[in-house]
MARTORVO-775720 format. One record per residue (C-alpha): x, z negated, y negated; residue in three letters; residue number from 0. Coordinates in steps of 0.05 Angstrom, whole numbers, m for minus. Each point is the difference from the previous one (the first is absolute). Example, Ala and Ser with C-alpha at 12.3 -4.5 7.8 and 13.67 -1.06 7.14 Angstrom:
MARTORVO-775720
+--------+--------+--------+-----+-----+
:     px :     pz :     py : res :   n :
+--------+--------+--------+-----+-----+
:    246 :   m156 :     90 : ALA :   0 :
:     27 :     13 :    m69 : SER :   1 :
+--------+--------+--------+-----+-----+
This chain:
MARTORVO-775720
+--------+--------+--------+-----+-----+
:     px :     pz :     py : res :   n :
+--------+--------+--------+-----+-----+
:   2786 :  m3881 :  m3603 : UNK :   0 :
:     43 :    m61 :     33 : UNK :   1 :
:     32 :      4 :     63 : UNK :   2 :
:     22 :    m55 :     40 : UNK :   3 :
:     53 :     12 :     52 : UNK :   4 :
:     25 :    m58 :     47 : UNK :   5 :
:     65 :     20 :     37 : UNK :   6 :
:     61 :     40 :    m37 : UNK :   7 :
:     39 :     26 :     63 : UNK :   8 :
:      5 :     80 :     m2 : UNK :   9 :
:    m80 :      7 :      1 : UNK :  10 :
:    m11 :    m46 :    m51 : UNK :  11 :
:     41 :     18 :    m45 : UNK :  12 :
:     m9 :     68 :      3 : UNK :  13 :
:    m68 :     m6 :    m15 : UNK :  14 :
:     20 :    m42 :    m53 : UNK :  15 :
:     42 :     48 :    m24 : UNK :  16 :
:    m44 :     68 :     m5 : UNK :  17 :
:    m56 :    m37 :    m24 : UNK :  18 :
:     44 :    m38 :    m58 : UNK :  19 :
:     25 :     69 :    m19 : UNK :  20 :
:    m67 :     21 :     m6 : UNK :  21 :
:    m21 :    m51 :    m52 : UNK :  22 :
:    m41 :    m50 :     53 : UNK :  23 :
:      5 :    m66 :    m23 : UNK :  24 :
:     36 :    m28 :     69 : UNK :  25 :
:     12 :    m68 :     19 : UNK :  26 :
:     50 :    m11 :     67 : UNK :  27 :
:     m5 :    m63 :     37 : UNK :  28 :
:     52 :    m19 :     52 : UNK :  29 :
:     25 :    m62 :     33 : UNK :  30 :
:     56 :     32 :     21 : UNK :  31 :
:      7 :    m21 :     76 : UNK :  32 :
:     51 :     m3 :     44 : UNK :  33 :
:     19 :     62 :     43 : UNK :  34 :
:    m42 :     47 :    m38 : UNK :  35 :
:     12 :     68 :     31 : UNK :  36 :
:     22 :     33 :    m65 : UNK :  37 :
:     55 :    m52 :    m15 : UNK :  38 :
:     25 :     18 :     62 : UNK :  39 :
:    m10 :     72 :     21 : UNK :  40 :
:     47 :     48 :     m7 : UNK :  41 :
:    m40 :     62 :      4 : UNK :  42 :
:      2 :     75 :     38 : UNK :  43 :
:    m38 :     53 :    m32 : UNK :  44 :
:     m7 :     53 :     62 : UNK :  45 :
:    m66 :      4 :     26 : UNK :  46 :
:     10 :     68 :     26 : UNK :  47 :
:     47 :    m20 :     64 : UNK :  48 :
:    m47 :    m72 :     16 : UNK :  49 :
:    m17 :    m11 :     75 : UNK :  50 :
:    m73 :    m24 :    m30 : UNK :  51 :
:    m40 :     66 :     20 : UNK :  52 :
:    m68 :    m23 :    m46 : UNK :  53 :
:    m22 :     49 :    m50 : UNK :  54 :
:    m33 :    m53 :    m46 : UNK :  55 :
:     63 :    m38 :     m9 : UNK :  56 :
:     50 :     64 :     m4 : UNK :  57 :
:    m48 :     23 :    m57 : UNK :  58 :
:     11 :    m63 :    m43 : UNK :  59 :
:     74 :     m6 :     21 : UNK :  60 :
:      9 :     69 :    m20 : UNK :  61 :
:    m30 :    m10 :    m69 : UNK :  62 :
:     46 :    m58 :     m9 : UNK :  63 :
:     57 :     45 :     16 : UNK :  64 :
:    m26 :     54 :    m46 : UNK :  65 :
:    m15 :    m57 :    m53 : UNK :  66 :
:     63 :    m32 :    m14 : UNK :  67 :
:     44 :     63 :    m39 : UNK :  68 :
:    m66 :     m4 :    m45 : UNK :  69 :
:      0 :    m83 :    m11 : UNK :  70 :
:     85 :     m3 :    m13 : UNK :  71 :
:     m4 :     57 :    m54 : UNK :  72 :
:    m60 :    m41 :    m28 : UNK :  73 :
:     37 :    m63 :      6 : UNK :  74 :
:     65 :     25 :    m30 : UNK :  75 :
:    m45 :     23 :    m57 : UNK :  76 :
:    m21 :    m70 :    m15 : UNK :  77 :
:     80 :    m25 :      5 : UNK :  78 :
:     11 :    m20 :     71 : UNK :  79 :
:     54 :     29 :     39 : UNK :  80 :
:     15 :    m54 :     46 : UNK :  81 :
:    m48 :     21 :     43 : UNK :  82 :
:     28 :     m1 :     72 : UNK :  83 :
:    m29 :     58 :     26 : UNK :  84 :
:     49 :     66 :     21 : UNK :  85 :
:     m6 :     63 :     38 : UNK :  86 :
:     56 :      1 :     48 : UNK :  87 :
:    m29 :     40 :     61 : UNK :  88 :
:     m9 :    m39 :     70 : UNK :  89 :
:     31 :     15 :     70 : UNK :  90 :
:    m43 :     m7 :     61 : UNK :  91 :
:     56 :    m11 :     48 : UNK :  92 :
:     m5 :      3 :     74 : UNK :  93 :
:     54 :     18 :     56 : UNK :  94 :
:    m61 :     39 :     42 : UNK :  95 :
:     m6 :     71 :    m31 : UNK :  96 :
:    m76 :     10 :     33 : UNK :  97 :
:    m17 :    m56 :    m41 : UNK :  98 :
:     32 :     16 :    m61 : UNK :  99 :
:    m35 :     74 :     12 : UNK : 100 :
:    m73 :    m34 :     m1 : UNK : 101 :
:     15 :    m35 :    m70 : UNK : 102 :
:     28 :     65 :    m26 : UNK : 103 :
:    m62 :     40 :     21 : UNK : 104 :
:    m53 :    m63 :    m29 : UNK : 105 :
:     44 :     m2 :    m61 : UNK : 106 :
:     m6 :     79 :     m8 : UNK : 107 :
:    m77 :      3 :     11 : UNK : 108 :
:     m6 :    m49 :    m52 : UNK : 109 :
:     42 :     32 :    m52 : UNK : 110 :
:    m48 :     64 :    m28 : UNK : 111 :
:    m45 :    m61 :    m33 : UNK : 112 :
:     55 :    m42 :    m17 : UNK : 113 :
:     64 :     41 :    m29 : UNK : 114 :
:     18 :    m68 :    m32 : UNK : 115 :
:     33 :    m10 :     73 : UNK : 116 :
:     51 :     52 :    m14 : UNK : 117 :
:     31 :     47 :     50 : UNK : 118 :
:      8 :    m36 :     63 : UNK : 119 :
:     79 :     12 :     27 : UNK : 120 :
:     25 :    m12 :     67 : UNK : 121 :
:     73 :    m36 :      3 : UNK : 122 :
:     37 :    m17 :     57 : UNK : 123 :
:     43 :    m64 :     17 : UNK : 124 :
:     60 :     14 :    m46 : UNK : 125 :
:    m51 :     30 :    m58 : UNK : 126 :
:    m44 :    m65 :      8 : UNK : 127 :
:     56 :    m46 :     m6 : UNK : 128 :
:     26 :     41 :    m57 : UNK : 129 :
:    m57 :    m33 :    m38 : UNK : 130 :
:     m6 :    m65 :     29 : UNK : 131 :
:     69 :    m12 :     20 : UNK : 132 :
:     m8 :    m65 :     38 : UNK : 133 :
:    m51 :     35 :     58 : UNK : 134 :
:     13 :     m4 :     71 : UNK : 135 :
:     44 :     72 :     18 : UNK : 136 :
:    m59 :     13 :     45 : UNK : 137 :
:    m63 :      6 :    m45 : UNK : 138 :
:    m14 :     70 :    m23 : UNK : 139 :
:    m70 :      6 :    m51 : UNK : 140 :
:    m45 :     41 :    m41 : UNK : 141 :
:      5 :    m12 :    m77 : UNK : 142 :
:    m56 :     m8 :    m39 : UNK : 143 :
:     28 :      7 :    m77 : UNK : 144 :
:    m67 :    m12 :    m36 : UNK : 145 :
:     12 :    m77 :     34 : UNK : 146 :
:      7 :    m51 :    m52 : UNK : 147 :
:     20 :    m82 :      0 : UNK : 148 :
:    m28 :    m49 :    m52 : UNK : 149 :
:     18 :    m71 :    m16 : UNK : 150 :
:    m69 :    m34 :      8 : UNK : 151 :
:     20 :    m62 :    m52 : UNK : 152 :
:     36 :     52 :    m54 : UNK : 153 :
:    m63 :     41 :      2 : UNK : 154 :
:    m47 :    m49 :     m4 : UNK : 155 :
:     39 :    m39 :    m61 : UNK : 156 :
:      3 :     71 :    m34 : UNK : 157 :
:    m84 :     15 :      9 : UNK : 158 :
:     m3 :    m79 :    m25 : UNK : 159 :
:     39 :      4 :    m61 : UNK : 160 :
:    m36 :     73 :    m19 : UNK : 161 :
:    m64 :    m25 :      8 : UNK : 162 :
:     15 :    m58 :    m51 : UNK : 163 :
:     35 :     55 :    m43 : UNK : 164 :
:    m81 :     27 :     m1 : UNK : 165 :
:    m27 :    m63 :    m10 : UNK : 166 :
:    m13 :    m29 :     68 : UNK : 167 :
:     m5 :    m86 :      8 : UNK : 168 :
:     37 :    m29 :     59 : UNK : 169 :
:    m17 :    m81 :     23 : UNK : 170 :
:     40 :    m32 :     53 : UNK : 171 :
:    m50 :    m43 :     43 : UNK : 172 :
:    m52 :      6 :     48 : UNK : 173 :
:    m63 :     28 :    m14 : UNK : 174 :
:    m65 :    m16 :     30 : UNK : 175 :
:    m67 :     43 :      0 : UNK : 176 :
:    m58 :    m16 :    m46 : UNK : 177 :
:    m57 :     20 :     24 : UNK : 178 :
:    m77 :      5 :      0 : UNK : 179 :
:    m40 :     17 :     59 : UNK : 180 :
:     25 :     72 :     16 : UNK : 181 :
:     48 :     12 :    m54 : UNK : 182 :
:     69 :    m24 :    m26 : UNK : 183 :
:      6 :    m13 :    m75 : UNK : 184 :
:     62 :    m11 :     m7 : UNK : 185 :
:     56 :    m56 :     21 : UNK : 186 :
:     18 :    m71 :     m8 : UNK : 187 :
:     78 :    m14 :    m12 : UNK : 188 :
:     47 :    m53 :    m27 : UNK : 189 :
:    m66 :    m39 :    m14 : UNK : 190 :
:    m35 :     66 :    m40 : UNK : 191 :
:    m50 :     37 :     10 : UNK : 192 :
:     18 :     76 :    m22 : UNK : 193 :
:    m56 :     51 :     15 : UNK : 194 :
:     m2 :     74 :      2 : UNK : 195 :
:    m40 :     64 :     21 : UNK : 196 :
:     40 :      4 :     76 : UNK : 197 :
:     46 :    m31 :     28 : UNK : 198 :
:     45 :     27 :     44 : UNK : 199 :
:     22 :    m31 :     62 : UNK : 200 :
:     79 :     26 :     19 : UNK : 201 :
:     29 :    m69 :     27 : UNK : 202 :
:     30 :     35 :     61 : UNK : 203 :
:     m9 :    m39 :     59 : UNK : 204 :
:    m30 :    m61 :    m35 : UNK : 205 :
:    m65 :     38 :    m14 : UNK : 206 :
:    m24 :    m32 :     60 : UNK : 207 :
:     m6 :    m80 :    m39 : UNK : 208 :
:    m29 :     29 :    m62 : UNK : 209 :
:    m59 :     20 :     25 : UNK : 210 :
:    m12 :    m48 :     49 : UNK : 211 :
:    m31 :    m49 :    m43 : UNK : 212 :
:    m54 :     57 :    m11 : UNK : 213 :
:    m14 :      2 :     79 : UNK : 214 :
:     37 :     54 :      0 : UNK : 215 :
:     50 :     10 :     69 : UNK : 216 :
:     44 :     60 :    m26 : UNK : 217 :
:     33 :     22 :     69 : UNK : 218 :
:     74 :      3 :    m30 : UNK : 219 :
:     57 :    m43 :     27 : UNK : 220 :
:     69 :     m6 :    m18 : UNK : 221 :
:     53 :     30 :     42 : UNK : 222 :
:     76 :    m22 :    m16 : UNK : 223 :
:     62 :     44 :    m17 : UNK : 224 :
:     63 :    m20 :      8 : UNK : 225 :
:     45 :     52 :    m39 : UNK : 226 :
:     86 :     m7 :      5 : UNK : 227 :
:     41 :     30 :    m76 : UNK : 228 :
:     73 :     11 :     26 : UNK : 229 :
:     48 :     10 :    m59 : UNK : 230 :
:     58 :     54 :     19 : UNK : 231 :
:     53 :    m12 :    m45 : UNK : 232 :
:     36 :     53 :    m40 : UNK : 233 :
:    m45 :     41 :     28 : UNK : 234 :
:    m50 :     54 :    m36 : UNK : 235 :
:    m62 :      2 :     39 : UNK : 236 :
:    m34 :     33 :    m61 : UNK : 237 :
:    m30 :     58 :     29 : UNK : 238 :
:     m5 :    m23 :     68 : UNK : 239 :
:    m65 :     27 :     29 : UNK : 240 :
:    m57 :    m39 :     37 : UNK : 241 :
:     19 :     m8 :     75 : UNK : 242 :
:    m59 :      8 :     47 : UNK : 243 :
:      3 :    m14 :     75 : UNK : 244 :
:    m61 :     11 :     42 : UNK : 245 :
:    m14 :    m77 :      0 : UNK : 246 :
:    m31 :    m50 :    m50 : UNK : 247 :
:     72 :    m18 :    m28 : UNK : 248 :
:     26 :     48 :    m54 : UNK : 249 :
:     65 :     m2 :    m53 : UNK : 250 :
:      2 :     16 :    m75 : UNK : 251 :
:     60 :     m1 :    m42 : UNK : 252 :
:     m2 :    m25 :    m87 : UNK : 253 :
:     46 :     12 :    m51 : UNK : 254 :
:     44 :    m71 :      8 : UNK : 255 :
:     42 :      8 :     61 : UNK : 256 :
:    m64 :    m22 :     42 : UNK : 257 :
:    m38 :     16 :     70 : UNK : 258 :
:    m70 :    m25 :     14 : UNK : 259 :
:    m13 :      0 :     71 : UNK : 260 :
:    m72 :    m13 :     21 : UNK : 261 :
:    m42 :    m32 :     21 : UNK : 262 :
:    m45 :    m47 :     43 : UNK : 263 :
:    m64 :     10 :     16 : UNK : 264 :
:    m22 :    m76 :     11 : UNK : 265 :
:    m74 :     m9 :     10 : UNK : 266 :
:    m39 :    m63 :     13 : UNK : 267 :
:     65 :    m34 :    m40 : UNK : 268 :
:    m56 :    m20 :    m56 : UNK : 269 :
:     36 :    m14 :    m67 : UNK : 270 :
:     60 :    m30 :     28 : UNK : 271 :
:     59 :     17 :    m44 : UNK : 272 :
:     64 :    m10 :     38 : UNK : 273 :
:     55 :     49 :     14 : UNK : 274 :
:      7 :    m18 :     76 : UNK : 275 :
:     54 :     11 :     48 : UNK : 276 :
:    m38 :     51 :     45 : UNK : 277 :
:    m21 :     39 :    m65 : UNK : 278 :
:     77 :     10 :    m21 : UNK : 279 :
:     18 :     15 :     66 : UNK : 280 :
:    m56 :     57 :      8 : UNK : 281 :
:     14 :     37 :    m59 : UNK : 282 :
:     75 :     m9 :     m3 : UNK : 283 :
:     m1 :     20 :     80 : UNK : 284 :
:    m47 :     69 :    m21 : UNK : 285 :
:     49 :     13 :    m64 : UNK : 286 :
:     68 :     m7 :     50 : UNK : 287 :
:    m34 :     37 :     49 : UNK : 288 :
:     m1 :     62 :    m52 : UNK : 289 :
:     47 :     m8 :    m44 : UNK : 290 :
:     61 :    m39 :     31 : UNK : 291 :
:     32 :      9 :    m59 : UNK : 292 :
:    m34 :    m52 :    m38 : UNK : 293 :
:     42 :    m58 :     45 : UNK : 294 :
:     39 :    m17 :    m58 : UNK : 295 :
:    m52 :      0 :    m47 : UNK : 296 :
:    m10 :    m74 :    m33 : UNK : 297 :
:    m68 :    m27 :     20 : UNK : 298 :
:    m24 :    m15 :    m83 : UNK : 299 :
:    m71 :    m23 :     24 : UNK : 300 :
:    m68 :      5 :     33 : UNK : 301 :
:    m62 :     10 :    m41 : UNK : 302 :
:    m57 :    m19 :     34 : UNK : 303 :
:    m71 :     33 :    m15 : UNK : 304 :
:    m72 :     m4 :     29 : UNK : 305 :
:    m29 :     61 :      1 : UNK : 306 :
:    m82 :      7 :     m6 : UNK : 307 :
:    m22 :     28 :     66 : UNK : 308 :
:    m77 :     20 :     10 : UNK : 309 :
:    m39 :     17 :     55 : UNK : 310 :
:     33 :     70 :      4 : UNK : 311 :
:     60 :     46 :    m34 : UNK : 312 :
:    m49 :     10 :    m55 : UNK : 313 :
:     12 :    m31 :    m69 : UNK : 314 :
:    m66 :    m36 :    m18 : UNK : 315 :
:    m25 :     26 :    m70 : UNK : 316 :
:    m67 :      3 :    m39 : UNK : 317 :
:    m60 :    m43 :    m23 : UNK : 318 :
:    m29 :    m47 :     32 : UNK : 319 :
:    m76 :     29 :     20 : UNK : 320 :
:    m24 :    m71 :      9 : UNK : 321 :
:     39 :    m39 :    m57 : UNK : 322 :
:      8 :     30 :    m73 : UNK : 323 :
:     41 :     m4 :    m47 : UNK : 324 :
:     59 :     11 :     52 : UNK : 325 :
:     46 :     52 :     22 : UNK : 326 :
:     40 :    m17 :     54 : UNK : 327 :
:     81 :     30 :     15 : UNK : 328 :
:     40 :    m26 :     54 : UNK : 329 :
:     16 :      4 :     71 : UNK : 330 :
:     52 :     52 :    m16 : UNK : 331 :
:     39 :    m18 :     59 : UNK : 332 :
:     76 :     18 :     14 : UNK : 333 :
:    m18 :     64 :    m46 : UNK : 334 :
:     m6 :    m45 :    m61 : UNK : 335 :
:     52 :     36 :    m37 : UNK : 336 :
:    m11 :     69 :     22 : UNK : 337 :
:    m74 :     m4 :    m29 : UNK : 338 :
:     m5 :    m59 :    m38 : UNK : 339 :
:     13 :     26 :    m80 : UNK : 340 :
:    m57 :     60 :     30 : UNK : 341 :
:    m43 :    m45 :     21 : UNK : 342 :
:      3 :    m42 :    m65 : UNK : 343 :
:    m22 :     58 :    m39 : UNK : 344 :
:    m62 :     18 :     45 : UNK : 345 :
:    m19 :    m76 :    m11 : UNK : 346 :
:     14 :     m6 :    m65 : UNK : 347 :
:    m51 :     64 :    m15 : UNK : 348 :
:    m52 :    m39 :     53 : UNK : 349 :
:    m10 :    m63 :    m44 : UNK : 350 :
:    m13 :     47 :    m58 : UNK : 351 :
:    m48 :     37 :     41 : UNK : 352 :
:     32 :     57 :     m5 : UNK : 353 :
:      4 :     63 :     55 : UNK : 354 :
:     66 :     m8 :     44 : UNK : 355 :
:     m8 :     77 :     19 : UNK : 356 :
:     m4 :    m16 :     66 : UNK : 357 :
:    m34 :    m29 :     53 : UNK : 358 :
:     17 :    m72 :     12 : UNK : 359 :
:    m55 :    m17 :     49 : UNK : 360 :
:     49 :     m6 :     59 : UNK : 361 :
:     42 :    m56 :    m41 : UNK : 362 :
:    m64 :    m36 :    m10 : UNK : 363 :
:     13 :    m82 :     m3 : UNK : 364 :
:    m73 :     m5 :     38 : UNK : 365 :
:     38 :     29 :     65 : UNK : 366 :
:     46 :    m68 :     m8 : UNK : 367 :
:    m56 :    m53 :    m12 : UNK : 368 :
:    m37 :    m40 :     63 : UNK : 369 :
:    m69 :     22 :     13 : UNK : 370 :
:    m27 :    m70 :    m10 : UNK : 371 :
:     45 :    m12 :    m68 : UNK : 372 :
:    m19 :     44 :    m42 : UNK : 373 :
:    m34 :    m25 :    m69 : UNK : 374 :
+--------+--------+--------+-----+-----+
């Protein structure tokens, strides 16, 4: 069996990976665009505490929560250690206790099917800041020490290099669909023609122009993040937990002496890749706003990311009913790296027409296409 997989962000090469490992002979095509979201996401594992209240996206989200201890022991087996990913707890911070009181009791509901979240603690001001020193002295929170952070480019390069450790072909170019009536063979790139059994579609939100040239209008657009990295120097920010206000914007903390505070949420932007001067001043304004501390912080840079948005929170998974030969992954949304290395394994097991173990038919890509569009 040959699979074909265009696109080797997080659900890419995911797939890649677990099918690779599995002895699939795997061939990865990706052009490699600018502002892909993995390249620049850096990543919050914590479904539990989300303000999305939709039962068919917490039940993927909370797989990919409950998926990654599994996928680093299995990476770290196959030699990669640089991985990105670490468990470090997050703090839902708020200076309004009644809020903080409704997270606490949604967290704890939650928590008899998903002990990965860990007992949930409340802290006060001075017990918050005691593990995110640079908070305002007025935020109190609810820790949630199952919460973890991932690097979206270190994981990615580690599920990259694994999956050529098993045997797995990566091309840099851009592939194009070969097809015959109702069914895609395989693709053309760099001037070849490689074909395969199924090909799977995980180009994030450039799904949209492959399949157009089949009359197919995929309802996915791009929308644009603008994320800030402030180095702290001399500074250990090591085990810095997740910060999470009630708002869109959110800090993380990594291992080098550096913040990420995110991020825009820019739609109708298209594929512009710019860091603009409203985009810096949003999510440096949100990051000040929580953690004053971070004034002295140096400004290192902006990554810029267009995240696949569909027609709803849902990620858009599974075969196409009216094209074979296809399985399509994307619109992942700002949850990318919560569920994306989850989401590459249920796909992965589609295109060998295997059972996922559960039911995928409200991720459905039919949901996403145009009544009149469809092959």
């Amino acid at each position: 069996m040959k699979i074909i997989i265009i696109g080797s962000g997080i659900v890419g090469a995911s797939a890649a990976y677990h099918l690779a490992k599995n002895n699939i002979d795997v061939i990865v095509v990706d052009k490699e665009h600018q502002g892909n979201a993995t390249s620049a996401g850096a990543g919050i594992v914590c479904p539990w505490i989300s303000s999305v209240q939709d039962e068919d996206w917490y039940s993927i989200a909370k797989g990919g929560a409950r998926f990654y201890p599994t996928l680093i022991a299995q990476l770290k087996e196959d030699g990669e250690h640089d991985v990105g990913y670490k468990k470090v707890g997050a703090l839902a911070v708020n200076s309004d206790t009644e809020t903080l009181d409704e997270i606490e009791r949604r967290a704890s509901a939650k928590q008899k099917d998903a002990p990965e979240m860990g007992d949930i603690v409340r802290l006060n001001a001075a017990q918050t800041r005691e593990r995110f020193p640079l908070l305002n002295e007025d935020l109190e929170s609810v820790f949630v020490p199952g919460a973890a952070r991932v690097d979206g480019r270190l994981l990615r390069n580690a599920l990259k290099r694994a999956a050529q450790k098993h045997g797995a072909e990566m091309i840099k170019g851009e592939a194009k669909l070969l097809y015959h009536k109702t069914s895609v063979e395989g693709v053309e790139v760099n001037g070849e023609k490689l074909y395969a059994d199924t090909v799977l579609i995980a180009t994030g939100a450039w799904a949209p122009s492959l399949l157009a040239p089949l009359g197919i209008d995929l309802h996915v657009e791009p929308q644009r993040g603008q994320i800030a990295h402030i180095h702290l120097p001399n500074t250990d920010t090591s085990n810095w937990p997740v910060v999470l206000p009630q708002t869109s914007h959110y800090m993380l903390a990594f291992d080098d002496s550096r913040v990420v505070a995110g991020a825009t949420r820019e739609t109708g932007a298209g594929f512009d890749y710019r860091t603009t001067a409203g985009g810096v001043h949003e999510v440096t304004s949100e990051a000040l706003h929580v953690a004053p501390g971070l004034s002295d912080g140096t400004l290192q840079e902006v990554r810029i990311g267009f995240r696949p948005m569909g027609p709803d929170v849902l990620p858009i998974l599974g075969e196409m009913e009216t094209l074979n030969g296809v399985v399509l992954a994307t619109g992942l949304g700002a949850s990318g790296l919560t569920m994306g290395p989850y989401v590459g394994t249920l796909a992965a097991a589609l295109t060998r027409g295997e059972d996922t173990g559960i039911d995928l038919s409200p991720y459905t890509p039919m949901r996403a296409l145009s009544s009149d569009a469809k092959v």
